[in-house]
N, C-alpha and C positions, 0 to 999 in steps of 0.2 A: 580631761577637757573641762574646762570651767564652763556656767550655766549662770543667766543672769538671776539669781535667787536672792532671799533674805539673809538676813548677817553679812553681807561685806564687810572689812575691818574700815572704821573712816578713815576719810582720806586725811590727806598729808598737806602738810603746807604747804605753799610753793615759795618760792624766793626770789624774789625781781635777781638777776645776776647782771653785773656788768665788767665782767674785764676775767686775764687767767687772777688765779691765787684763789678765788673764791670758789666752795665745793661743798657738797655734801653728802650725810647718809643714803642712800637713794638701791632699792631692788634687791637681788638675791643675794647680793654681798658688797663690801665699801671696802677698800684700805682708805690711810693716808698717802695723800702726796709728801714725801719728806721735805723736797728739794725745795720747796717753795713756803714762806712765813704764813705759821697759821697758829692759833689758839687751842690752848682747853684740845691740844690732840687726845682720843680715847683709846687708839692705835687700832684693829681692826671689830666693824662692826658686827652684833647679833645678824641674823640671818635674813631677820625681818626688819624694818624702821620700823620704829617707835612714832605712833597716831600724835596726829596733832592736831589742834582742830581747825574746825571746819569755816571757812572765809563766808563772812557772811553777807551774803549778796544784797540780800534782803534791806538789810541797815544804808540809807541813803549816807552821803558823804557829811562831814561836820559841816561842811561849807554852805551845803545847800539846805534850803528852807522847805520844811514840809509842805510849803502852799504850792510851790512850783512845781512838786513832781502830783498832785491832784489831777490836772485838768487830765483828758482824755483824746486823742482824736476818731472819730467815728465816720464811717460810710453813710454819708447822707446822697450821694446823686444814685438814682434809680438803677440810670444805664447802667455805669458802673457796676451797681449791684447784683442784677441780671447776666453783665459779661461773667464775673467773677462764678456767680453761679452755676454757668454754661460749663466753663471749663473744670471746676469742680466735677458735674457733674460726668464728666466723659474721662476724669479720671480715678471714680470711683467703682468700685467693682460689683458691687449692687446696687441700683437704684436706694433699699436702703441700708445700705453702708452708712455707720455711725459717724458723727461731724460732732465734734465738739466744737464752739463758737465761742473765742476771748472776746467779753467784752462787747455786747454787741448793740447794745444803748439802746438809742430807739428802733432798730431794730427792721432797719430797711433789706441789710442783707440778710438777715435772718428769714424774710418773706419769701424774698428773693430764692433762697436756699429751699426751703418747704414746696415751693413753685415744683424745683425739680424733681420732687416726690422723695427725697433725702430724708433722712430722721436726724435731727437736731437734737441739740444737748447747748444751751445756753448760758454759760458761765459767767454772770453779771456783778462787778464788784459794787454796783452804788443799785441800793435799793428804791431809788427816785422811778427805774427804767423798771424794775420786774411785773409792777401790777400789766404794763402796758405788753409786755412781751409775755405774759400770761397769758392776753386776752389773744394774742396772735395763735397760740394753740388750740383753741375751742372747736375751729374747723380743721382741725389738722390730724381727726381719728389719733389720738396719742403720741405722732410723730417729733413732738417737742416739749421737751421737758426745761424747766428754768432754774437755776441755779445759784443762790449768792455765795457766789466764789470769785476771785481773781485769779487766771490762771499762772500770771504772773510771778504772784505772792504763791504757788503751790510748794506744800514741806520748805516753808520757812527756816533758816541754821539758828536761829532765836534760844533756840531751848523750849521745851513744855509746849502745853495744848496750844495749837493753833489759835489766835481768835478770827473770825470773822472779819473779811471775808477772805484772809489768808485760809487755806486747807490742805489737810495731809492728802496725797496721791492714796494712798491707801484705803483710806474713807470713803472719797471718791470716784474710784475703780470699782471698789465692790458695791457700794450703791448703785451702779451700776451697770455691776452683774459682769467687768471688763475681767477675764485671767490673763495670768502671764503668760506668753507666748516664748518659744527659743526662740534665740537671734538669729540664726538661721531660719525661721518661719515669714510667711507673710506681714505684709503690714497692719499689725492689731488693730491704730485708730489714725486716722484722719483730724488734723486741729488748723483750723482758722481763724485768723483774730492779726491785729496790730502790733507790732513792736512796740512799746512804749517810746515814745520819741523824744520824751527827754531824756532815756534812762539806756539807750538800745546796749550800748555797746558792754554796760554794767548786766543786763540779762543776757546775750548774749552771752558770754563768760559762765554765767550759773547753768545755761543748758548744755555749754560745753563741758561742765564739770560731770551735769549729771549723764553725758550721755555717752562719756569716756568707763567711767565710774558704776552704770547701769543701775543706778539708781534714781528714785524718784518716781515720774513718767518714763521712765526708758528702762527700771526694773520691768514692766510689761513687753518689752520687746522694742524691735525695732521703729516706734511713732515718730509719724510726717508731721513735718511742722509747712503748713500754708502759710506765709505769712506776708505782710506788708512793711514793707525796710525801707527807710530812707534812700535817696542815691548815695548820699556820701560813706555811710557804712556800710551799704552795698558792694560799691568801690574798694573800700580794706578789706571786707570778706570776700573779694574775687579775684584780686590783686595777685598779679603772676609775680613770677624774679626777678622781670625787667621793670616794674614799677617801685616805684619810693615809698608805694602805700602797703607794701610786702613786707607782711610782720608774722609775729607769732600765732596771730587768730587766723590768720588767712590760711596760713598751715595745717594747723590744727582742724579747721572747719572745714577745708579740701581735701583730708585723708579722712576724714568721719563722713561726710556726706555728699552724697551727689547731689547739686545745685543745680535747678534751672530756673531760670525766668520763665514766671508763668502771664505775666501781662505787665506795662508800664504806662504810667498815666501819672499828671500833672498833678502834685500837693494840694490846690487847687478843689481838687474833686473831692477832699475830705474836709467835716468841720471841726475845731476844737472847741469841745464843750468844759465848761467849769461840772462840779459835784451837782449842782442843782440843774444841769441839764440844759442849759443856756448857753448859746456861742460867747465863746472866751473875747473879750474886747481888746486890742494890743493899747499899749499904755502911749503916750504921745511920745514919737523917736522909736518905739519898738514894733516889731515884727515879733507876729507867733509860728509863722515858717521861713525857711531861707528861701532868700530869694531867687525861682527860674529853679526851682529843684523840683526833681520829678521820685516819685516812689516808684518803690520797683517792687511785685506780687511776686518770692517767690517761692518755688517748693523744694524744701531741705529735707532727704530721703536717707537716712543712717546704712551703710554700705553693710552686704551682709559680710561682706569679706573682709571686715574695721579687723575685728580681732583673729589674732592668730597663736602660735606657741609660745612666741615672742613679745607678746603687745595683746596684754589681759587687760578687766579692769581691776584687778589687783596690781600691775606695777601701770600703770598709764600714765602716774605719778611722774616716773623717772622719765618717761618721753615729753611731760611735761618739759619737764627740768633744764632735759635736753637741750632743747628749742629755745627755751627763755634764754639760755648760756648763752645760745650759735647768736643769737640776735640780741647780745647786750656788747659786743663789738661787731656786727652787721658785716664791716669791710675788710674783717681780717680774713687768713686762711682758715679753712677748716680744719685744718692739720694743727694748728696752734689751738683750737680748742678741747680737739681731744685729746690734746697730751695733758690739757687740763680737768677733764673730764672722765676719763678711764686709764686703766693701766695697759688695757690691751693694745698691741701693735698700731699705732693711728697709719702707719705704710700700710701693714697689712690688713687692716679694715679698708683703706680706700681704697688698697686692690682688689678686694671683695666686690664692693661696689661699683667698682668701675670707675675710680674719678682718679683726676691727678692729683700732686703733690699737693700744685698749684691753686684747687681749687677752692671759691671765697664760698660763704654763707651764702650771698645771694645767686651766687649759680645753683643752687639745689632747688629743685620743684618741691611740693611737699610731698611725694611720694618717693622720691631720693632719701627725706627726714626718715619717713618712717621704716624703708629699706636699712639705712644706717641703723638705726637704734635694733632695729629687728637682728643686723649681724654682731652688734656689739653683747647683745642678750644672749646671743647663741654661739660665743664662743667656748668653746669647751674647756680650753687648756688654761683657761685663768679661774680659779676658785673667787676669785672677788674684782664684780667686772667694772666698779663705777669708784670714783676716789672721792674724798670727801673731805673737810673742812670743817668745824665748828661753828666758827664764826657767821657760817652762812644762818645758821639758828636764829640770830638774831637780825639779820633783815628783812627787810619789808615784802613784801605783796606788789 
């Protein structure tokens, strides 16, 4: 039985997929597909894939300009501050039970949080806010520590030492004093803080790598993410199989975590600050939030029953892969993917699962995904359970 520990081998690329013909190395064994045009065949693969590296979250897009992912938004109304608190606090399991705090500026919920007798850990990437969230410690008998850290920017895919305020989980943890915990154990830490709101859906992506993968923050166990999410990417990551907004992350985030809403309130109730601490001024014709959208608080709990014999973070890879495939033709059968995708009986897998011949991509819930991939992993009677293509090497992310 695997154990979230040090040395995992890195992960593997993934491969945007759209259509049959396209395939790859992927888990405990690959043939070729013959029947179908492909390149550079190797004819059956090594046991293991071959690492590739690591996508790196971290590196903003070419497109965009380093000034516009700077500004910050922060918890400036009281109330707010105090609700968020309240229920923090009733779902903690000792008064003081550890909080780590993204980002917490000036540092109104951070009061807020101390109020309820909590021990804080304030993780602040702009040094303008720390002398101030310092001084909120002095009556607090040792309850809060502050820290210039991003938790965002934490084990950067960069290469070499961190700088400031990017930081390795490592570091961190053991300054700390946090160990790893088994994933079947309780929940190690509690983390609070903002999605980045320009960047969510790009983070979002990195904690689902690291939390399939158990590494990072989730090398320590099972950790809750508190967080505050947009409506509309709240919307993609909730999104059932009757909705258009039912994709690959909704899947993926619905078999890793159980989701709930812990409070909703108006965009409104937060401010966007520039690095120097100041409300962000919108330029004439722009807006700094959408308009009539509301944020939604909520709390993302990693399932202790994620992994099983079938679904490690050693192959998580190939359930990746999976999914990317079923939803880079969305409306076809399912039966048409897996004849492109394994050698095993695509009849005889669906009667495994219970589904007809008939059925498309989007009639599967994400726990149908992971049931599939789960019986395609454990079939016995094929020595190489995934088929693969060359070609997929060279496309993109």
């Amino acid at each position: 039985m695997w154990a979230p520990v040090a040395g995992l081998p890195p992960r593997l690329k993934l491969s945007a997929l759209a259509g049959a013909g396209r395939f790859c190395i992927w888990g405990s064994g690959a043939s070729t597909r013959k029947r179908l045009p492909a390149k550079n065949h190797r004819g059956f693969s090594d046991s293991y894939p071959q690492p590739l590296p690591h996508p790196d979250f971290n590196k903003s897009p070419s497109s965009a300009s380093k000034s516009r992912l700077k500004p910050k938004r922060y918890v400036t109304n009281r109330v707010l501050a105090e609700t968020v608190a309240e229920i923090m606090r009733g779902k903690l399991e000792t008064p003081r039970h550890l909080l780590l705090e993204c980002n917490p500026g000036p540092g109104i919920l951070t009061q807020a949080l101390l109020k309820t007798g909590a021990k804080v850990v304030a993780l602040e990437s702009d040094k303008k806010f720390i002398p101030h969230l310092e001084s909120l410690g002095k009556n607090n008998h040792g309850r809060l520590e502050v820290i210039h850290c991003d938790f965002f920017k934490i084990d950067p895919r960069s290469g070499g030492l961190p700088r400031p305020p990017a930081m390795a989980s490592r570091t961190l943890f053991q300054n700390l004093g946090i160990e790893a915990r088994p994933w079947s154990a309780g929940i190690p830490l509690k983390v609070i803080g903002i999605f980045p709101f320009r960047n969510e859906r790009r983070t979002l992506w990195k904690f689902l790598y690291d939390l399939y993968a158990c590494t990072s923050i989730y090398k320590y166990g099972r950790i809750e993410l508190n967080m505050f999410i947009s409506e509309k990417e709240y919307k993609k990551l909730m999104a059932n199989r009757n909705s258009s907004l039912y994709d690959v992350l909704s899947v993926l985030w619905q078999v890793a975590c159980e989701i709930k809403i812990l409070q909703v309130v108006p965009s409104s109730s937060f401010d966007v600050c520039t690095p120097k601490g100041q409300p962000e001024k919108a330029k004439d014709g722009e807006s700094l939030e959408p308009i009539v959208q509301n944020v939604y608080f909520i709390q993302m709990t990693p399932r202790k029953n994620l992994f099983t014999e079938n679904l490690t973070p050693i192959n998580y890879d190939v359930f990746f892969h999976m999914i990317k495939h079923c939803f880079g033709k969305r409306g076809s059968k399912l039966i048409d993917h897996l004849q492109c995708l394994t050698p095993v009986d695509a009849v005889d897998i669906l009667m495994q699962i219970q589904k007809s011949e008939k059925v498309k991509v989007t009639n599967l819930c994400p726990q149908d995904f992971k049931r599939l991939f789960e019986t395609i992993e454990g079939s016995k009677d094929y020595a190489h359970k995934w088929l693969y293509d060359d070609t997929m090497s060279e496309t993109k992310q």
